[in-house]
N, C-alpha and C positions, 0 to 999 in steps of 0.2 A: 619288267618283262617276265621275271619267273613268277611272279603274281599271278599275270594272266594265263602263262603256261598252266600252274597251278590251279586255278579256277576253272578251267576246262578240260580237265584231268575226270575221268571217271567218277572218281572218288567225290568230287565237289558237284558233280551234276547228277548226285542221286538225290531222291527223293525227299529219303531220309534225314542224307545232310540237309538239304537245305528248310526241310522243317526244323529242326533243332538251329540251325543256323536263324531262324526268323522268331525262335521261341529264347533263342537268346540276346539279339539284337531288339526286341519288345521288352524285355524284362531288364533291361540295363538301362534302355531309356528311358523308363518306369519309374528304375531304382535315382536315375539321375534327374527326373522331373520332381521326384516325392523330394529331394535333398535340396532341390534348390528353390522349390516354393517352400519348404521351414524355413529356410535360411533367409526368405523376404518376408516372411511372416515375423520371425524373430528380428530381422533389422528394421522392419516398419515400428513395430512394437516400440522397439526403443528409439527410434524419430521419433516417434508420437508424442511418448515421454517427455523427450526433450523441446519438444514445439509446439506448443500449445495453440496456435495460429494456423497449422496445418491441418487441426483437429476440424478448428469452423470451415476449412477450404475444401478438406474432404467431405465434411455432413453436405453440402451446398450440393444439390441432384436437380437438374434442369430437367424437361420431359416437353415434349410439344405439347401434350395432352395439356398441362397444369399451366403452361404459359399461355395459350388459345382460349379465351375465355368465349368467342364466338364463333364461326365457322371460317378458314378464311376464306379472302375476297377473290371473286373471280374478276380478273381484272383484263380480260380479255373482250368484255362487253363494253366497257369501257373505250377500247381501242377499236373499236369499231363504230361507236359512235359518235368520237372523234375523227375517224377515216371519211367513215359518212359528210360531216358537217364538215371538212375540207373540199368532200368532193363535192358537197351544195352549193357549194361558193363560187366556183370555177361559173357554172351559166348563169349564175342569178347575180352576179356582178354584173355582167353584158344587159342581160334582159332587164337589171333595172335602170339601166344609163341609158336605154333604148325606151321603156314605158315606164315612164315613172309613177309609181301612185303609192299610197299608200299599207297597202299589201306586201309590195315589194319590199317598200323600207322598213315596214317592222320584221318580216326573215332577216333580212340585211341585218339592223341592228342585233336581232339573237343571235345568229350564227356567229357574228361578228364577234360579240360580245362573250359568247362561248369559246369561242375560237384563241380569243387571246386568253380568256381566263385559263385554260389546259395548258396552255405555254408559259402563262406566269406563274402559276400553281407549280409547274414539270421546273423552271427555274429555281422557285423559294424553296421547294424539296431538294434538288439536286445539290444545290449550291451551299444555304443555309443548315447547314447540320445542325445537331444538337451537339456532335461531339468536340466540333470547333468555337462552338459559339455560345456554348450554353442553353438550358433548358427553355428559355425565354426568346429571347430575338427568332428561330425560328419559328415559333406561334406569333409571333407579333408581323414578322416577314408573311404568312399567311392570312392573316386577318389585314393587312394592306391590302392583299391580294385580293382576298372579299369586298372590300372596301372601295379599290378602283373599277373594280367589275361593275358593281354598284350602280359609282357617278358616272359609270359610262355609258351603261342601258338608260340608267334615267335622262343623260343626258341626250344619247340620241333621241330616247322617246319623246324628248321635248321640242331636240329639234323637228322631230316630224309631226306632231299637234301642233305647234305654234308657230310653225316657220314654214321654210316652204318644202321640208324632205331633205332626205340625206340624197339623195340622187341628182334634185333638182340644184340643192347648193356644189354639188362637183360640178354639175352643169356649166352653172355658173361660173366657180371658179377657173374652170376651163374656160371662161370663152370674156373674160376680164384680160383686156389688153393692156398693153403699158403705153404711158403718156405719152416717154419720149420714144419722139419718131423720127429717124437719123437718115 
């Protein structure tokens, strides 16, 4: 309490004082900045000395710059034409159970075939680290990932050259009764 009495005392709200008051409160936190970066400058020093292992940790300078060797990805294009090829699927599943031909079952098959590939791709990244699992099985979980996408365009492409459609065999399959009749 007599602090504040004292601090709003004429004498403490003149001008004067309180520039000297700021010319000394700046020049002590100066004095006490300059004493205590020697003081880490002089005890880094002798770490340093003593640890030779902190030497290579400290030279080690990461930068985006130096790490980026290409521009990065915009991967927002990406999520949009994965949105898209979700929302293609929603009428062209109906419309090919409804006209089957051709036409139909080869979108069916891409979209199809893209479709799962972005979900098993978004799995083997998310799941397969490198940092759990090592440098290896994640690439190899990825190239599976290539690999079924693969047999499975060509597979449907085959079912619809040489069979009778991917639409017309749901057809089918739908409308295959069972024997027994109770």
């Amino acid at each position: 309490m007599a602090f504040s009495m004292f601090a709003r005392s004429s004498a403490c709200t003149n001008r004067v004082f309180g520039q000297q008051l700021m010319r000394f409160a700046t020049q002590s936190a100066l004095a006490q900045r300059n004493a205590a970066s020697a003081l880490c400058v002089k005890s880094l020093a002798a770490k340093e000395s003593k640890t030779p292992i902190l030497d290579s940790v400290r030279s080690f300078r990461t930068s985006s710059v130096a790490l980026s060797a290409e521009k990065p990805h915009d991967h927002s294009k990406l999520w949009v034409i994965e949105k898209a090829t979700s929302a293609a699927l929603v009428p062209l599943i109906p419309l090919g159970l409804l006209m089957p031909n051709k036409l139909f079952d080869s979108l069916l098959a891409i979209l199809i075939t893209a479709h799962s590939f972005w979900g098993l791709e978004a799995i083997a990244v998310d799941y397969v680290r490198a940092s759990i699992f090592g440098p290896l099985i994640p690439k190899l979980a990825i190239a599976l990932v290539w690999l079924v996408s693969i047999a499975t365009l060509g597979g449907l492409f085959y079912v619809i050259t040489h069979d009778v459609g991917i639409c017309n065999a749901v057809r089918q399959l739908w409308a295959v009764r069972s024997g027994n009749k109770a």
